[in-house]
DOVEXMI-140804 format. One record per residue (C-alpha): residue in one letter; x, y, z. Coordinates in pm, 1 decimal, padded with zeros to 6 digits, always signed. Layout:
REM residues N
[rec A; [X; Y; Z]] ...
END
This chain:
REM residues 262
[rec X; [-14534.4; -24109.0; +06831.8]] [rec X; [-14873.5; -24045.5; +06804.9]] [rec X; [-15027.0; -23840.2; +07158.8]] [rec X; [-15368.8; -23902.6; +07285.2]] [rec X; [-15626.2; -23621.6; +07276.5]] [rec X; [-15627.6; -23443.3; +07585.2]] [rec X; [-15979.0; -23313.8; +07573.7]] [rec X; [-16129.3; -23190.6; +07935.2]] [rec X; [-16559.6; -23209.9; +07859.9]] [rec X; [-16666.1; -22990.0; +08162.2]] [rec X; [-16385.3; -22716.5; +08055.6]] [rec X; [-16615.3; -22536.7; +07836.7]] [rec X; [-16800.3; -22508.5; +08138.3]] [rec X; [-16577.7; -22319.4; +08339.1]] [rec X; [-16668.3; -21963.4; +08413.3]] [rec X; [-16396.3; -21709.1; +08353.6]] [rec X; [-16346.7; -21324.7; +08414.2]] [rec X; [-16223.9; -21148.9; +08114.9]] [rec X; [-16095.9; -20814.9; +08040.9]] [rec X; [-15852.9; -20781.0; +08358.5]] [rec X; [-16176.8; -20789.6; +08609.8]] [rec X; [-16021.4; -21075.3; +08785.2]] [rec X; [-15984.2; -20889.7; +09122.7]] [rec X; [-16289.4; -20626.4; +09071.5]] [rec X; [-16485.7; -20617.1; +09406.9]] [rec X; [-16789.7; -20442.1; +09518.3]] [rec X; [-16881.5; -20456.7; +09909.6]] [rec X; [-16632.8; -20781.6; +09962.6]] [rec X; [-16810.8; -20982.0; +09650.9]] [rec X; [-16589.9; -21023.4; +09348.5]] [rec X; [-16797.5; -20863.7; +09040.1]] [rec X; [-16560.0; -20996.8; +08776.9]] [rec X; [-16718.6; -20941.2; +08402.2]] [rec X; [-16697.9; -21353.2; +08278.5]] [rec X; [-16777.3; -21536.6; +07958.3]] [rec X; [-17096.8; -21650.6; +08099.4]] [rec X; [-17202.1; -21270.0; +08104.8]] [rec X; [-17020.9; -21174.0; +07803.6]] [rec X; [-17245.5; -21427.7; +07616.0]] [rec X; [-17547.7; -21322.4; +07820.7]] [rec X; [-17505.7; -20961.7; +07673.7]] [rec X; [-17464.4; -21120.0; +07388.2]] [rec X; [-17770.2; -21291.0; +07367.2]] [rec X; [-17976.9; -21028.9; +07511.0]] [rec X; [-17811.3; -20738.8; +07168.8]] [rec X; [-17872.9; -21008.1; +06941.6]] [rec X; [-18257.9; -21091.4; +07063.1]] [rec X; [-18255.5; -20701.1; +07048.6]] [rec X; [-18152.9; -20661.6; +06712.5]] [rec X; [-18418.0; -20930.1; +06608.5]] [rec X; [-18712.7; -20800.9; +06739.2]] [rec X; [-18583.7; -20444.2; +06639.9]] [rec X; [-18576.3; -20505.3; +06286.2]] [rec X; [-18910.7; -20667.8; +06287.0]] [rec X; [-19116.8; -20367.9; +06428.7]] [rec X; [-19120.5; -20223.3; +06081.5]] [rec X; [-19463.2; -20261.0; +06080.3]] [rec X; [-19427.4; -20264.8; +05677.9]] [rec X; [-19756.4; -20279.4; +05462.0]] [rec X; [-19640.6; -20587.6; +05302.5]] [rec X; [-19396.5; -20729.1; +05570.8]] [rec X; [-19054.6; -20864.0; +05484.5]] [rec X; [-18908.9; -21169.2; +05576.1]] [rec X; [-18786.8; -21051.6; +05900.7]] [rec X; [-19080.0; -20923.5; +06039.2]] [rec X; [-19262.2; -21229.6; +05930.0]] [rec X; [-19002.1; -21403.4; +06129.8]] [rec X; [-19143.5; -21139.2; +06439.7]] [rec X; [-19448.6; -21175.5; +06396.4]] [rec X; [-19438.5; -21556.6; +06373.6]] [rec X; [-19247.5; -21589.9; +06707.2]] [rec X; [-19485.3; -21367.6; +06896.8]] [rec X; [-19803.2; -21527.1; +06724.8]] [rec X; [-19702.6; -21847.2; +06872.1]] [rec X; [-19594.9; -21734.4; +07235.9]] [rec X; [-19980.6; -21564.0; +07221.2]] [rec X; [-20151.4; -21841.1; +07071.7]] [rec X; [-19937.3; -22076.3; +07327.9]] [rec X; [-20065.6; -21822.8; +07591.2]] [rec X; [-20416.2; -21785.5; +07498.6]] [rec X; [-20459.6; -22195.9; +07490.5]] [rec X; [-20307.8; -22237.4; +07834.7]] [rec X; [-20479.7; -21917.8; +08002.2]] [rec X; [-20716.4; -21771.8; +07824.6]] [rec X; [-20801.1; -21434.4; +07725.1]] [rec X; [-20580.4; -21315.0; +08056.2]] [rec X; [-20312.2; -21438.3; +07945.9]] [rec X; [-20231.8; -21152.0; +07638.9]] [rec X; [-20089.2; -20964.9; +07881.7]] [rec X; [-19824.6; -21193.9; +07993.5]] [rec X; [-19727.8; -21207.1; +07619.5]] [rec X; [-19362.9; -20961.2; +07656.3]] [rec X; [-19243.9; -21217.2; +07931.8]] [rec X; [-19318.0; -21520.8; +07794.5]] [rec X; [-19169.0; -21429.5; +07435.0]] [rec X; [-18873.3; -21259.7; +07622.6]] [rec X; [-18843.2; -21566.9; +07806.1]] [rec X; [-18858.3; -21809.4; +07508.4]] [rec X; [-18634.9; -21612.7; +07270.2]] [rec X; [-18362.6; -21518.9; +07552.0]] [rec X; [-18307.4; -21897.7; +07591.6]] [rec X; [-18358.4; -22004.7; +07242.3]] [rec X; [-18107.2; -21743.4; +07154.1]] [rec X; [-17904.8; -21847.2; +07425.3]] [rec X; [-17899.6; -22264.4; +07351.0]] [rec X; [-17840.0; -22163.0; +06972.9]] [rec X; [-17543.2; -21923.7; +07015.2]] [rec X; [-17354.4; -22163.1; +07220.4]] [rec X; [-17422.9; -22443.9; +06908.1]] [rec X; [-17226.0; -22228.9; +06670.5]] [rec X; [-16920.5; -22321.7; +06527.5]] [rec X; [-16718.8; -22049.6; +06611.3]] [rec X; [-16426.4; -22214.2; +06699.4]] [rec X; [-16283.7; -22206.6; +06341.3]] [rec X; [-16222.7; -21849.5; +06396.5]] [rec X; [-16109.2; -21858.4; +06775.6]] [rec X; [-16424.6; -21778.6; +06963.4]] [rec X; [-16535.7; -22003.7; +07191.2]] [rec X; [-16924.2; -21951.9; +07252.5]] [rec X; [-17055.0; -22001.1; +07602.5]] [rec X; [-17361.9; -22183.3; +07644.9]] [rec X; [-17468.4; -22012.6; +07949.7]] [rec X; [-17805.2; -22180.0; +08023.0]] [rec X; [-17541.5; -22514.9; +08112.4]] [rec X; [-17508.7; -22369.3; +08426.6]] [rec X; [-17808.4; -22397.1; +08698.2]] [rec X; [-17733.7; -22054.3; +08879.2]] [rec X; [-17863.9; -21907.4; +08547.4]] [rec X; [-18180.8; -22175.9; +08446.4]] [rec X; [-18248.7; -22180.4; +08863.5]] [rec X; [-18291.6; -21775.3; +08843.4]] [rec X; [-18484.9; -21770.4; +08475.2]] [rec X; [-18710.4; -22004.3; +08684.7]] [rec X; [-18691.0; -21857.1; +09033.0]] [rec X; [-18845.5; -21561.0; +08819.4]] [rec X; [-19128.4; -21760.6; +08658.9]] [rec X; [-19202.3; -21890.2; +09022.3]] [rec X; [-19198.0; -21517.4; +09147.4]] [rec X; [-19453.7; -21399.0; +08890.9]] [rec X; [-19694.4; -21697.2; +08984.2]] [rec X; [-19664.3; -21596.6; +09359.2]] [rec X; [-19726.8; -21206.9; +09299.6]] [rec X; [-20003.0; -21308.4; +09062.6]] [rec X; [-20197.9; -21523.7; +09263.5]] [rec X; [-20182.5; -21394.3; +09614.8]] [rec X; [-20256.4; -21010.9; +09437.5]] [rec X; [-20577.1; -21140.0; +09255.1]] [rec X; [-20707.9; -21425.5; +09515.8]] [rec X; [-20544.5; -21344.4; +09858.4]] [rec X; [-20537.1; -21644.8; +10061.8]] [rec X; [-20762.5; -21824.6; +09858.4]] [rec X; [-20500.2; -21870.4; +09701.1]] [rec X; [-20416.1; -22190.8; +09900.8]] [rec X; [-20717.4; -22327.2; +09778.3]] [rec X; [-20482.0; -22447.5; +09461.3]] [rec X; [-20330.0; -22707.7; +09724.8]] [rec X; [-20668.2; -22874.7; +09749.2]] [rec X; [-20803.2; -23010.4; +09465.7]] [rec X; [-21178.8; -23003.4; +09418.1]] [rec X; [-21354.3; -23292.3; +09591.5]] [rec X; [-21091.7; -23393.7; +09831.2]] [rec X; [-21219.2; -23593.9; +10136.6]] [rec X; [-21223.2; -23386.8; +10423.0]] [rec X; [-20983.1; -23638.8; +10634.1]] [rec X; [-20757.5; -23631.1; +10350.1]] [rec X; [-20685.9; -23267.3; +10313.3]] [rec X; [-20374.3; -23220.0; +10559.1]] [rec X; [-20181.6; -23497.6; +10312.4]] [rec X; [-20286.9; -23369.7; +09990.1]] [rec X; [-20225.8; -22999.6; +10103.4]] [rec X; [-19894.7; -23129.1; +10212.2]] [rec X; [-19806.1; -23293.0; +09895.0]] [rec X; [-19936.8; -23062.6; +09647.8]] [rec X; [-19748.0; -22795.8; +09856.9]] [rec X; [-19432.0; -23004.7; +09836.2]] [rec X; [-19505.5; -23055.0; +09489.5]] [rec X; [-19563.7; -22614.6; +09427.5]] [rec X; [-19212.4; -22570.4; +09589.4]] [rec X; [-19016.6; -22796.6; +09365.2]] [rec X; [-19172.3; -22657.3; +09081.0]] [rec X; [-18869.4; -22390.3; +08985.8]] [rec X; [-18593.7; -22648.1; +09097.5]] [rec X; [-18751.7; -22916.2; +08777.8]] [rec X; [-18793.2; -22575.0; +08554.5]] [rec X; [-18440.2; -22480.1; +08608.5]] [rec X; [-18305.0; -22844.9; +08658.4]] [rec X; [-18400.3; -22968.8; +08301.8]] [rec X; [-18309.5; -22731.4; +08077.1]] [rec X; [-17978.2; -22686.0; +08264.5]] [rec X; [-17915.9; -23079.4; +08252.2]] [rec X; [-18026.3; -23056.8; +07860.9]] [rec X; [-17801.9; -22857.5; +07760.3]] [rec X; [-17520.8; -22951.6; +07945.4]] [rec X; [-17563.3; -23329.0; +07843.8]] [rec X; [-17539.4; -23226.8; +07462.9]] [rec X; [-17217.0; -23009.9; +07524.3]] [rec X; [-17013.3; -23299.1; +07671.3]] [rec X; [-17144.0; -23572.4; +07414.9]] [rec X; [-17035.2; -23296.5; +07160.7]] [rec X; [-16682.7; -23311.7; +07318.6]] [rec X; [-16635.6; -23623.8; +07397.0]] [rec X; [-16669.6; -23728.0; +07027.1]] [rec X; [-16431.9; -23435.6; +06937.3]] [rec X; [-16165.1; -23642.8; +07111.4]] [rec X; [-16257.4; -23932.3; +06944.6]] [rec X; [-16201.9; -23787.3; +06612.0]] [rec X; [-15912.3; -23624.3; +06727.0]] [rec X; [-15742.4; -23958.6; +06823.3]] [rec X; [-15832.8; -24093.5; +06526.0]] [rec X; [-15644.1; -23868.4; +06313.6]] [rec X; [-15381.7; -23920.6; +06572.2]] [rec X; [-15365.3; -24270.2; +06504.9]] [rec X; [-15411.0; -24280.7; +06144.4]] [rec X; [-15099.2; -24546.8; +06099.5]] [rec X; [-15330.0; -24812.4; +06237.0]] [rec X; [-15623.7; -24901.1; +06033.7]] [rec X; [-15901.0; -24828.1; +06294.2]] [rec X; [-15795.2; -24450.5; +06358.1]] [rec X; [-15896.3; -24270.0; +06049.0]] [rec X; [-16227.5; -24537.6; +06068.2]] [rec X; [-16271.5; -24388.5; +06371.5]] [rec X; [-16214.3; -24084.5; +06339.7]] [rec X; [-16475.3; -24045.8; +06007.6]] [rec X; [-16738.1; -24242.4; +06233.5]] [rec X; [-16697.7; -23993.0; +06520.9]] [rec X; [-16701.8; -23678.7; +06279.7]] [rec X; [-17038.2; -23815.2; +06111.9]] [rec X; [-17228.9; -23833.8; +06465.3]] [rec X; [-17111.5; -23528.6; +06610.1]] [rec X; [-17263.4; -23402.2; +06228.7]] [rec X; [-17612.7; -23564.0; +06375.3]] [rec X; [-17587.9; -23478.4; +06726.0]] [rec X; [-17515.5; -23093.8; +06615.7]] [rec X; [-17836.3; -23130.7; +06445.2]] [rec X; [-18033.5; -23273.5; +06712.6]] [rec X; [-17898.1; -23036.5; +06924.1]] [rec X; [-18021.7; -22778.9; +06705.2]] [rec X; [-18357.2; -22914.9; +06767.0]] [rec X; [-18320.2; -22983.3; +07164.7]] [rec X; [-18220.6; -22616.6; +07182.3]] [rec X; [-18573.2; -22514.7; +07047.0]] [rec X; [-18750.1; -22788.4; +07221.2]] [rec X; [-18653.6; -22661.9; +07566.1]] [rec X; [-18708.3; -22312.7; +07517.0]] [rec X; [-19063.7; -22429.2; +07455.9]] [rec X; [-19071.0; -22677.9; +07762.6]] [rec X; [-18918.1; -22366.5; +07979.1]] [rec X; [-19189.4; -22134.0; +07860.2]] [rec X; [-19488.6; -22337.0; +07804.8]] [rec X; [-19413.3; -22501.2; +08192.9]] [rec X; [-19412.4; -22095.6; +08264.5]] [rec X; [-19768.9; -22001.2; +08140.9]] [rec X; [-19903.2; -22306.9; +08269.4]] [rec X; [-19788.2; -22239.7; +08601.3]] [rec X; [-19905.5; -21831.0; +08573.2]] [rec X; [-20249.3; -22026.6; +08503.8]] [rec X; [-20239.4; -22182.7; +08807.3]] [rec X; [-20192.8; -21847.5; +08944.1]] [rec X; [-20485.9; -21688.0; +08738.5]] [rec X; [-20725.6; -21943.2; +08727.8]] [rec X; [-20658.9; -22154.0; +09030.7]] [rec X; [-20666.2; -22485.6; +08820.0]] 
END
C-alpha cells in the first residue's frame, strides 16, 4: 500500500546544536554551536574566499576579480546615487551587508540534499534579519546624532509643516523612524521563508505522486509538481538577489537620512 508523504514545511526551520554542544552553557545561557551558525560561518568563509581572490589587483583582471569589482562598483554607484559623495565611505558595510545575505539566501537554494547536506537558510529566521537590521538602524542613529546633534530631530518635521500640526507629524514620522528596522528585518525574513515552504510543500506533492503511481493522476502529478518546483527554484534564485538589494538599498537610504537629513 502506497504511504502518504510525511513532509513537515517549517522543519527545515528548526534550529539545532550540532557537534555534542547540546548542554554547553556560559553564565546560565546555553551557547550551543547550531546549523543556523554553522551556515552563518559558512557564509561569512565563502564571502571571504570571494572577495579574497578578487583583490589580485591583476593588470588585465580575470574573471573573478571582474566579478569583485562588479559587485563593489554597484554597492558604490548604489551609494553615491542615494547619498552622495559621503556616502564612499559607507561602501565596506553596505557591500558586506549585500553579499553576506546574498550569499546567505543562495547557499540555502542549493541542492545539496543529493549528497546529505541539508543547507540552512539562516536569514528565514527574524532573530537574524531583526539584528542585520537592528545594525543598519544603529549606524543611522550614531551617524546622525554625531554629525547634527539634536537637530537631528529636525528629520521628524518635514519642511513646511504648519506650526499647529507639528506635535502629529513629529509623532507619526517618529512612529514611522521606529518601525523602520522591524519592516527591514520583517521582509526579507518573510521572503525567504515563504519560498522555503512553497519549495516543500511541492516536494510532497511529487513525492505522493510517485507514491501513487498505480492510479493515473499520481505520476501526472507528480511530473506537474517537479516542473514548478524547477520554476520556483529559479525564481527563488532571483528573489534571493532581489532582497539583498531591497535590504541594502533600504540601508543607504536610511544612512541618508542620517547624513543629509532628507
Amino acid at each position: 500500500m502506497a504511504t502518504e508523504a510525511k513532509v513537515d514545511p517549517m522543519h527545515q526551520f528548526t534550529i539545532e546544536p550540532m557537534f555534542g554542544t547540546d548542554h554547553l552553557e556560559l553564565l546560565g545561557y546555553n551557547i550551543a554551536f547550531t546549523n543556523s551558525a554553522l551556515w552563518m560561518a559558512i557564509a561569512a568563509v565563502a564571502l571571504w574566499i570571494f572577495v579574497a581572490g578578487g583583490l589580485k589587483r591583476q593588470l588585465v583582471p580575470g574573471r573573478w576579480q571582474v566579478a569583485v569589482e562588479s559587485f563593489t562598483g554597484f554597492v558604490d554607484d548604489m551609494l553615491e546615487a542615494n547619498i552622495g559623495k559621503e556616502g564612499r565611505k559607507y561602501v565596506p558595510y553596505i557591500f558586506s551587508l549585500f553579499m553576506f545575505i546574498l550569499f546567505a539566501n543562495v547557499l540555502g537554494l542549493m541542492p545539496l540534499g543529493v549528497v546529505g547536506v541539508h543547507p540552512f537558510t539562516f536569514t528565514s529566521h527574524f532573530t537574524i534579519t531583526g539584528i542585520l537590521a537592528i545594525i543598519s538602524f544603529a549606524i543611522v542613529l550614531i551617524v546622525g546624532f554625531a554629525k547634527h546633534k539634536f537637530h537631528f530631530f529636525s528629520l521628524f518635521v518635514p519642511h513646511g509643516t504648519p506650526l499647529p500640526m507639528i506635535p502629529l507629524i513629529f509623532c507619526i514620522e517618529l512612529v514611522s523612524f521606529m518601525v523602520r528596522p522591524f519592516s527591514l528585518g520583517l521582509r526579507l525574513f518573510v521572503a525567504m521563508m515563504a519560498g522555503h515552504v512553497l519549495l516543500e510543500v511541492l516536494s510532497s506533492f511529487v513525492i505522493d505522486g510517485l507514491n501513487a503511481m498505480a492510479t493515473g493522476i499520481g505520476p501526472v502529478v507528480a511530473v506537474l509538481s517537479f516542473i514548478l518546483m524547477v520554476a520556483i527554484c529559479a525564481l527563488e534564485i532571483l528573489v534571493a538577489g532581489i532582497q539583498a538589494y531591497v535590504f541594502a538599498l533600504l540601508s543607504s537610504l536610511y544612512i541618508n537620512d542620517a547624513e543629509n537629513l532628507h
